[in-house]
C-alpha positions, 0 to 999 in steps of 0.5 A: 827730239826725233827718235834718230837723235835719240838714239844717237844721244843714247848710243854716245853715252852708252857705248854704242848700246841702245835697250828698249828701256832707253827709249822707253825713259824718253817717252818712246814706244817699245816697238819705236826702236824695233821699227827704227832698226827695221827700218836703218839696218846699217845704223841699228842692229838688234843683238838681243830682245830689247838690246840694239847697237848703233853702227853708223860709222859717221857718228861712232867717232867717239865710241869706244869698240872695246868698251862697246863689246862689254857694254853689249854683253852687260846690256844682254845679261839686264842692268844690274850686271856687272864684269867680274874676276880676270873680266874686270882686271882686262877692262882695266888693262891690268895683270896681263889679263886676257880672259878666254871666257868674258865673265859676268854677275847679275843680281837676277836670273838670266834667261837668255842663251849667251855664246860659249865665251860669256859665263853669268852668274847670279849672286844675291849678295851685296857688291861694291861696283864701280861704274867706269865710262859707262861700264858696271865693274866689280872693284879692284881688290875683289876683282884680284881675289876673283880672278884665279885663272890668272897668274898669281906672278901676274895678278901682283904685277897688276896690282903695283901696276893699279897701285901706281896708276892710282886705281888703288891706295897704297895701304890697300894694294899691300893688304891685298897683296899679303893676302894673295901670297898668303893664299897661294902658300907663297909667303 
């Protein structure tokens, strides 16, 4: 396999996003994929150290541009991260969420700088995460706990929306739901 088609394949699958670690799984070189995208700047962009997204417009038909944005974001802050809070709620369209800030949560520290509008943390505990058309994203009920910055009127909206969507059992949604009443003094 050439390493244009290589990275096509991995760009299908991914969202767009290309690592250095993608290539490498392959038995590419590390620098292979620097030098391809020095070499085709409108297929290749680099976003980040060992980060790169597929631009050819020819061959992004079945890309997702929004499932795109978050997998850059995901691929910057290493493997292991994942969407978190009012984040997680907007990619599953739920709870009127649309967070100012993209929030995310990674096992390891995070060394580089991110843009204003992205916010890492770093947690050591363990995490139910779901993996959802290629993008990590912590579950629905810890998700709603999570996203405070989000109407409580809102976020129970969500949740009879995941409900009948059947994103979340109904025993589980009406759990969920006394808890968030009960936290914000509403019940």
């Amino acid at each position: 396999m050439t390493l244009g088609k290589a990275v096509k394949m991995i760009a299908k699958e991914k969202n767009g996003i290309v690592t250095t670690r993608d290539i490498l799984n392959l038995g590419f070189s590390d620098s292979s994929l620097r030098q391809y995208a020095r070499r085709n700047p409108d297929v290749v962009e680099k976003l980040g150290y060992g980060v790169y997204q597929f631009l050819d417009p020819d061959e992004t038909t079945d890309i997702n541009l929004v499932n795109a944005g978050f997998a850059a974001a995901l691929a910057l802050a290493g493997p292991d991260s994942y969407l978190v809070g009012s984040t997680a709620l907007d990619y599953y369209n739920l709870a009127y969420a649309n967070p100012e800030v993209l929030s995310l949560r990674t096992p390891h520290k995070v060394r580089r700088v991110f843009p204003s509008f992205v916010r890492v943390s770093t947690t050591k505990r363990k995490e139910r995460v779901d993996s959802v058309g290629g993008i990590r994203v912590q579950n629905l009920p810890a998700a709603f706990r999570e996203a405070t910055d989000t109407r409580l009127d809102y976020r129970l909206q969500g949740l009879e929306d995941a409900e009948a969507r059947n994103l979340i059992d109904s025993d589980q949604a009406r759990l969920l739901r006394e808890e968030l009443e009960r936290n914000m003094g509403k019940k």
